[in-house]
C-alpha positions as CSV (number, residue, x, y, z in Angstrom):
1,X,15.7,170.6,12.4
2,X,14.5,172.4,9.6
3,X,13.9,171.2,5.7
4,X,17.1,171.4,4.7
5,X,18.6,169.5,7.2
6,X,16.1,167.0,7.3
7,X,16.7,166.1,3.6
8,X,20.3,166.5,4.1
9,X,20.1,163.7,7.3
10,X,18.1,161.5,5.0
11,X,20.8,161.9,2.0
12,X,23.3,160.9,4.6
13,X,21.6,157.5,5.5
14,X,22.0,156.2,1.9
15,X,25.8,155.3,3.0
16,X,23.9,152.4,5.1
17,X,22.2,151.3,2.5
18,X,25.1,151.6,-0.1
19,X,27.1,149.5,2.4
20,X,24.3,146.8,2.9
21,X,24.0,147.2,-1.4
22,X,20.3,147.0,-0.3
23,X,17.9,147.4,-3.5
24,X,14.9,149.9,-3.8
25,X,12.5,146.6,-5.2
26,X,14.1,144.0,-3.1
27,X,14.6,145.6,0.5
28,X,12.0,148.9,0.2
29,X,11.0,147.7,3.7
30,X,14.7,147.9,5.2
31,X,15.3,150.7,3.4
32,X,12.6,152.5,4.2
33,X,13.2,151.7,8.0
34,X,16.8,153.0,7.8
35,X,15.8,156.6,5.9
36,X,12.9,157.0,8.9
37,X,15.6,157.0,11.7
38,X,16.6,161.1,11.1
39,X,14.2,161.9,13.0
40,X,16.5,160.2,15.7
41,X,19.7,162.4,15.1
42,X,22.0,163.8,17.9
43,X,24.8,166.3,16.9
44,X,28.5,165.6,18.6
45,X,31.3,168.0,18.8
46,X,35.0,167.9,17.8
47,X,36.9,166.6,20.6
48,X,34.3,165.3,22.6
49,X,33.6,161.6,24.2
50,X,30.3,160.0,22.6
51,X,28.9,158.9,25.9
52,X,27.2,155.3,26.3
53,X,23.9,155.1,24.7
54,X,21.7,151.8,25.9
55,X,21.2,151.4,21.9
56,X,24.4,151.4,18.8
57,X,24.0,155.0,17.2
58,X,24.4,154.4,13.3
59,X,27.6,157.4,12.2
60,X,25.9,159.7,9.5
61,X,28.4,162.3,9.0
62,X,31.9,163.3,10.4
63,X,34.2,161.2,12.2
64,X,35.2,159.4,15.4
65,X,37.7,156.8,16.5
66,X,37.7,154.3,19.3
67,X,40.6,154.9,21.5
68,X,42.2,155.2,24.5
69,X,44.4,157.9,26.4
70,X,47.5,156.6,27.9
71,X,48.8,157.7,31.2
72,X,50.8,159.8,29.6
73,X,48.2,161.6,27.7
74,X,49.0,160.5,24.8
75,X,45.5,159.2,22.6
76,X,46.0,156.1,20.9
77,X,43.6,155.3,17.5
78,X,42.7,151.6,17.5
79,X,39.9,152.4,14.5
80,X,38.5,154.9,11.9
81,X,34.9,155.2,12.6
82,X,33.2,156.6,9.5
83,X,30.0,157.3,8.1
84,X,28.0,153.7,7.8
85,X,29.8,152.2,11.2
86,X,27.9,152.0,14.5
87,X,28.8,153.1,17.6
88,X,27.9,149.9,19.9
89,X,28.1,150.4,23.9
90,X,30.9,148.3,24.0
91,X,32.9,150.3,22.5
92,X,32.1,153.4,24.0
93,X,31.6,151.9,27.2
94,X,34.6,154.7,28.8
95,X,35.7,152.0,31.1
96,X,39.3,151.9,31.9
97,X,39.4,155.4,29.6
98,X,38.5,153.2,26.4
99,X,35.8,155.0,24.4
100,X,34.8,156.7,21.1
101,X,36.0,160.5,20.1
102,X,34.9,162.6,17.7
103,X,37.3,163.8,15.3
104,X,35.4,165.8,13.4
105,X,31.8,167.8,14.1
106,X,30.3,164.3,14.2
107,X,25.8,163.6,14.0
108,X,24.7,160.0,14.6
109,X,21.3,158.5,14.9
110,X,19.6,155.8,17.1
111,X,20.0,152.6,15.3
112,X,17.6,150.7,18.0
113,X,15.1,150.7,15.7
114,X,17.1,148.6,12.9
115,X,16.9,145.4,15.8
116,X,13.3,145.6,16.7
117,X,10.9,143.7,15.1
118,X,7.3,144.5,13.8
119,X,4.3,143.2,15.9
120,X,4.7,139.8,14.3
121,X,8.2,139.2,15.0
122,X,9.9,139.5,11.9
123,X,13.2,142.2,12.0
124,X,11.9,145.6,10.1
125,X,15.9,145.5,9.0
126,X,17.3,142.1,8.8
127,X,20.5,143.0,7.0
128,X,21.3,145.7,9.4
129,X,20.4,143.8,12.5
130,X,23.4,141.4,11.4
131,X,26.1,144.2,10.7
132,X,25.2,145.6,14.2
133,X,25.5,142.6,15.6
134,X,28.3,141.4,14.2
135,X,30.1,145.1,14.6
136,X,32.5,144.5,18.1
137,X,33.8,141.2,16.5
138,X,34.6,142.9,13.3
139,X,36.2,146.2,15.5
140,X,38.0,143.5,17.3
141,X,39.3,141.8,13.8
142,X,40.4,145.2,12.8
143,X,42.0,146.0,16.3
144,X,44.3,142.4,15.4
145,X,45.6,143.4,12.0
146,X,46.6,146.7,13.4
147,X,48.5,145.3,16.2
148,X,50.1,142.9,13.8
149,X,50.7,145.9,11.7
150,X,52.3,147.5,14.4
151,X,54.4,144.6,15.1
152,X,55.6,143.3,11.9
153,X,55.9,146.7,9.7
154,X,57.9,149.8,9.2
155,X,55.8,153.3,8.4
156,X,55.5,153.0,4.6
157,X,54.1,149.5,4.8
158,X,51.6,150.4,7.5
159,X,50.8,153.3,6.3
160,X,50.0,151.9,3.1
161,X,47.9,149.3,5.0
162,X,45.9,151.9,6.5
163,X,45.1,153.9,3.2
164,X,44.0,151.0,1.6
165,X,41.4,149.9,4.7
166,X,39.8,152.9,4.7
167,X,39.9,153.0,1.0
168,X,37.7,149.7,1.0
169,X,35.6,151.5,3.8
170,X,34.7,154.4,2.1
171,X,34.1,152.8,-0.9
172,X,31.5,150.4,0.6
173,X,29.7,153.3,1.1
174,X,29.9,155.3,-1.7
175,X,32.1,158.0,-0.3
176,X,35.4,157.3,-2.9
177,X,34.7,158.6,-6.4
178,X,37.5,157.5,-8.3
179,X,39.8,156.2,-5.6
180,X,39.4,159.9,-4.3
181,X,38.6,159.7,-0.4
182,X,37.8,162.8,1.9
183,X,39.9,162.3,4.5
184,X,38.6,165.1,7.4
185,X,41.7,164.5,9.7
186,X,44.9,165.6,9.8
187,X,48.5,163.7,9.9
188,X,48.9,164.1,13.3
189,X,45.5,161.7,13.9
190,X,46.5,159.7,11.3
191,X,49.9,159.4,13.2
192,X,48.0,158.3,15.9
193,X,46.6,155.4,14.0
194,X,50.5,153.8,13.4
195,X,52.7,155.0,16.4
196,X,54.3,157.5,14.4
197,X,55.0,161.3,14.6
198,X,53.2,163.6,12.2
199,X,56.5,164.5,10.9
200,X,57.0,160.5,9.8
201,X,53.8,160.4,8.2
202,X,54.1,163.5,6.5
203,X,57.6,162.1,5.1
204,X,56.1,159.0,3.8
205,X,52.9,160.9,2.1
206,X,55.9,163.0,0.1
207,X,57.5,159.9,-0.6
208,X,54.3,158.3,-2.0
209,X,53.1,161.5,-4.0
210,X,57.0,161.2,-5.5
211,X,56.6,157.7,-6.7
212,X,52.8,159.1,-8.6
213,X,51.4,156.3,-6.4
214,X,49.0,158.7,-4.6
215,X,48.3,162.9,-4.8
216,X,46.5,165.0,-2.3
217,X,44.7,168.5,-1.2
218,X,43.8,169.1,1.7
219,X,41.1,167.2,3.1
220,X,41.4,164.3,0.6
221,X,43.4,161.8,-0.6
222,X,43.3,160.1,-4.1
223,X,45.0,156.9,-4.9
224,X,46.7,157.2,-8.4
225,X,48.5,153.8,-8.3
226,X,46.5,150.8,-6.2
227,X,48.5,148.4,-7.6
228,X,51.8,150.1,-6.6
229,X,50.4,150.8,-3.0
230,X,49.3,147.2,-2.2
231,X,53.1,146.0,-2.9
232,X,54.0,149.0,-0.6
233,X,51.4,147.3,1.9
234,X,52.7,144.1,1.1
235,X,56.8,144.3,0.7
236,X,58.9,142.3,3.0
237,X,59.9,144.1,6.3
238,X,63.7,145.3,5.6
239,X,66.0,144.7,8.6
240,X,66.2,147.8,10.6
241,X,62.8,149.1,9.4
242,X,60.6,146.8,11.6
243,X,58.8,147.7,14.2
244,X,60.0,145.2,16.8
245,X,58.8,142.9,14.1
246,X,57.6,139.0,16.5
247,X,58.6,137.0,13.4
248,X,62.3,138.4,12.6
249,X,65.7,137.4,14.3
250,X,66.2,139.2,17.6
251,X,68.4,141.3,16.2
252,X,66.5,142.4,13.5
253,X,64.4,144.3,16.1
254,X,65.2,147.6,16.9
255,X,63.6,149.0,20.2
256,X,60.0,149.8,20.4
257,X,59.8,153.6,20.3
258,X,57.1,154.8,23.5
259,X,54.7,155.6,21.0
260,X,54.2,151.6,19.5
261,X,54.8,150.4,23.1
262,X,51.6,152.9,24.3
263,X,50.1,151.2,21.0
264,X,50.7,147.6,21.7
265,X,50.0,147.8,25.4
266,X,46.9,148.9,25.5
267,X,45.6,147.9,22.1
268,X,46.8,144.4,23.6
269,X,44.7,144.7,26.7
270,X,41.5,145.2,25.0
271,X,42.4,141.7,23.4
């Protein structure tokens, strides 16, 4: 790793320490833990399985999602893994074909270091230690609002959902400047994510972009109305337009298409 890429690695930590708002007089000792751990970095490529590390690897750049393939193929997105998330073994464990994906040229870094404790004891980074740890059981939280999502929503409303969860995301680590987010996959992944065709979600962005409530280029998204998109998120499911909805009349519930019941079968399983 030359210079350059050394400085650029460091650079790339500071969305840890945005997301932990850590402060340069306060937490210099965390800090300064967190920026040491490029020397640490591993490079992943599109498309490939992160295999099992013994230790969480700490995303710095590019994306990955944990998923599954079905039997059919098909890969089904239970979360967004961005820059700022860890990687923990659990999730990337590869048993039963669960694991994490890179979506994108992905580079991570050993985040071992951020649970160890100096010679005395003490955590070198206490306020990371306790996002790692408390990382499946947050994925796991996410992986339940999706499948409610999934269960209770048409595509506007979950897409909507979705936009504004990584919106917060990104934001937490300083990667939205004025509600614009870099968004480095395409609708098809995205589709993924919600049990809909590319086509569907490609609809819905017009629809939104229409209404001035959001406007794109490519690779980015930027949210011109919040407001407006949370009462998308929000609306009452219209009969016909849920998604085998568990708290409507019987029949208010159209069939599952195969993609949701891929979804909620083996999103439920990891449950």
């Amino acid at each position: 790793m030359d210079l350059r890429e050394q400085r650029r690695e460091r650079s790339n930590l500071d969305c840890l320490i945005e997301r932990l708002e850590l402060e340069p007089t306060r937490d210099a000792a965390e800090i300064g833990t967190i920026r040491s751990l490029w020397r640490t970095g591993a490079q992943h490529r599109f498309n490939t399985e992160i295999a099992t590390w013994p230790t969480p690897r700490l995303i710095t750049s590019g994306w990955a999602a944990w998923c599954r393939r079905t039997d059919a193929g098909r890969k089904v997105i239970f979360l967004f893994l961005m820059p700022g998330d860890v990687i923990t073994p659990a999730i990337a464990s590869g048993v039963d074909g669960y694991g994490v994906v890179a979506l994108t040229p992905l580079r991570t870094v050993d985040a071992g270091e951020l649970l160890r404790g100096d010679t005395g004891g003490t955590c070198l980074a206490p306020h990371a230690r306790a996002m790692i740890e408390s990382a499946d059981g947050d994925y796991r939280t996410y992986l339940l609002d999706h499948l409610t999502w999934l269960g209770d929503g048409g595509g506007t409303r979950n897409l909507a959902r979705l936009l504004l969860e990584l919106h917060a995301r990104l934001n937490a680590t300083g990667r939205c400047i004025d509600d614009r987010m870099e968004i480095p996959v395409g609708q098809r992944i995205l589709a993924q994510a919600l049990a809909l065709s590319a086509v569907q979600v490609n609809k819905i962005l017009g629809q939104l972009r229409a209404r001035s409530i959001l406007s794109s280029v490519r690779g980015s998204i930027r949210i011109d109305d919040i407001a407006a998109l949370r009462r998308c998120a929000s609306a009452a499911a219209k009969p016909g337009a849920v998604a085998g909805g568990h708290g409507n009349p019987a029949w208010q519930q159209p069939a599952l298409n195969s993609w949701q019941s891929d979804w909620l079968s083996v999103g439920a399983a990891i449950i």
